[in-house]
N, C-alpha and C positions, 0 to 999 in steps of 0.2 A: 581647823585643829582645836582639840577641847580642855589641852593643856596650856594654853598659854604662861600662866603662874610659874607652874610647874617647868614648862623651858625654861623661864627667868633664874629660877634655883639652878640649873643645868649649866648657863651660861655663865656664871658665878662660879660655882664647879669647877668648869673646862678652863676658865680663865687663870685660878690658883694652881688648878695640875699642870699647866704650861710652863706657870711664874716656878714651882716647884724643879720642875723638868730642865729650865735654861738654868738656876743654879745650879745644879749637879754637873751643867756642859759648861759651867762656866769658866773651866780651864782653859778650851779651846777659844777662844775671845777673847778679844781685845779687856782690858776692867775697866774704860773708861768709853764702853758705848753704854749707851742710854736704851733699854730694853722698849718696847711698847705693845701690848698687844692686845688688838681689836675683835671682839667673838661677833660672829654675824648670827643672822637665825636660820632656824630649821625649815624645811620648804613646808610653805602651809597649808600643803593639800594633805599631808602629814594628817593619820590617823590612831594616835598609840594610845597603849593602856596604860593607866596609872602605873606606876615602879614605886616601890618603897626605897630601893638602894639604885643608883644608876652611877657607874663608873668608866671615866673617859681612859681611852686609849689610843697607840700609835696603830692606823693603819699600816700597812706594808710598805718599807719606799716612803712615806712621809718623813720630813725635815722641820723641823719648828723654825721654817726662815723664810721670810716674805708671805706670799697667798698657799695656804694648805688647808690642811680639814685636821678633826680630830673624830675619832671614831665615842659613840657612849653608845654605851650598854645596858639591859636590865638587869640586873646580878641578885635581885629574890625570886620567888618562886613563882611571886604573883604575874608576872609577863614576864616575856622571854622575847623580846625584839632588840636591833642594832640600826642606829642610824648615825650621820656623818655632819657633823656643825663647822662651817664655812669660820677657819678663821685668818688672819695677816699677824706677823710677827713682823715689828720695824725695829731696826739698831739704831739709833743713832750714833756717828761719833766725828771724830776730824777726819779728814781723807786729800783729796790731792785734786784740785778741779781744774778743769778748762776758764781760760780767760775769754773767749773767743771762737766764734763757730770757727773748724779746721777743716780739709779736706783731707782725706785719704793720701795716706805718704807721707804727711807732713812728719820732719826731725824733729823730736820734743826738745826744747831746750827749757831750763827754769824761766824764759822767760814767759812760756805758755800756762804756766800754772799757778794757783794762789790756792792757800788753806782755806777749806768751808766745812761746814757739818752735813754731811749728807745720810741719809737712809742706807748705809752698806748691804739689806737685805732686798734693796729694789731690785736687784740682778744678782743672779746666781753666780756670775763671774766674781771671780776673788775683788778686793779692793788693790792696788797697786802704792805701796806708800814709800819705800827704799828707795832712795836715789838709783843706784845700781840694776835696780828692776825698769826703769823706765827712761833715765838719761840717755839721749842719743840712739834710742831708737823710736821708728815711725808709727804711723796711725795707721793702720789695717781698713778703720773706716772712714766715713766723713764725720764728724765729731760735733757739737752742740754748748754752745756758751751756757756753762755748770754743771756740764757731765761730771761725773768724777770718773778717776782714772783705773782702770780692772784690766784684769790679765787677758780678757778678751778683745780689747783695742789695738794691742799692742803685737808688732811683730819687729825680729831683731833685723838688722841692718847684714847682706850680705857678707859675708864671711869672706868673697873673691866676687869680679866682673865676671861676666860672661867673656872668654875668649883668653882666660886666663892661663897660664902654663901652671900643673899642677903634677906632683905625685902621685904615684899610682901604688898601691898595694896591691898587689892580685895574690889574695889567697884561696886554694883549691885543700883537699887533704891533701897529705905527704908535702906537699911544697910550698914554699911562700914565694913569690917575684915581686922585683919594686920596678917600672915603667913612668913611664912621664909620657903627657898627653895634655891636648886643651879644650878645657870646657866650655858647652855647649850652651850655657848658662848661668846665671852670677847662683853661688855653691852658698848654704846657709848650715853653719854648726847643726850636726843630726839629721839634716835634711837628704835624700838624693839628688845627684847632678849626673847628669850624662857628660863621658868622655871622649873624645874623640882619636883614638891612637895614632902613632905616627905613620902608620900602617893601612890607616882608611879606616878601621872597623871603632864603633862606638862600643863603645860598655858605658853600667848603669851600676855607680857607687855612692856610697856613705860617706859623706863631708865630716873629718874626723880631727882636724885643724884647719889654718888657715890658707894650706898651701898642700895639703894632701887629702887625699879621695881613696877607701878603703872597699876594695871590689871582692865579691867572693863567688866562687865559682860551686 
């Protein structure tokens, strides 16, 4: 490639239009992570014409969060090409970590976790920081001493046991019936569980409290 120079001015570019781009998002964000972002190079087998103006832009579907690209352009008359600069956006801020490799299922209690500063952009999964979002409920996987804690780890604790006697709603048009029946398995808020009627016949409904199941016909 015969521009090297000329990437370096590029790279410099793509790096202010980002720094520009995250203030205007920066409503959606925390104000107290710490921005960072690293421009990689162009692939060097790369053949392009000189550009007097070259202007970076969002591909389709790109995010300025963790590993992305940004698209630049030639926008004079002199060349007319488009290519794609490898870059990483990291956040830094506080977050919610593991004390302690876990396994799968484990109950979180406060005693699993300690304040650290983690990269919130390493995974696309949200960060998890409310008590109320993570207290008393389990690990979805097995977990890693200084994970930090995302919405993808976590799943909520059964709503009822499997064999549980529950309410039944059966709504059809024209009419609504309430039944009581017991499930076939432990029933989770918004989730489905199958019911077993007194009757022999199962149905499959919507977990809609903790002791009713909403069937629609």
């Amino acid at each position: 490639m015969s521009t090297a120079q000329t990437e370096n001015d590029w790279r410099v570019l793509t790096k202010s239009w980002i720094e520009s781009e995250l203030q205007t998002s920066k409503t959606k964000l925390p104000n107290n992570l710490r921005m960072e972002i690293q421009i990689g190079q162009l692939d060097t087998r790369l053949s392009l014409s000189p550009c007097q103006k070259v202007e970076p832009f969002m591909p389709a579907g790109t995010v300025l969060w963790g590993r992305s690209r940004i698209g630049l352009r030639c926008a004079s008359q002199d060349a007319r090409w488009q290519v794609f600069m490898p870059i990483t956006v990291k956040a830094y801020g506080p977050a919610l970590t593991l004390v302690s490799n876990l396994p799968a299922g484990t109950l979180l209690t406060s005693d699993h976790i300690q304040e650290a500063e983690v990269d919130w952009a390493a995974n696309a999964s949200p960060i998890v920081l409310a008590s109320q979002e993570w207290l008393g409920k389990s690990l979805s996987r097995n977990v890693s001493l200084g994970e930090a804690l995302r919405e993808s780890m976590l799943k909520a604790p059964p709503t009822f046991a499997a064999g549980t006697k529950v309410k039944l709603l059966l709504k059809a048009p024209g009419f609504e019936l309430a039944s009581e029946g017991q499930s076939l398995s432990p029933g989770k808020l918004g989730e489905q569980v199958r019911v077993r009627l007194d009757n022999g016949r199962i149905v499959t409904g919507k977990v809609v409290d903790e002791r009713t199941v909403w069937v629609s016909f």
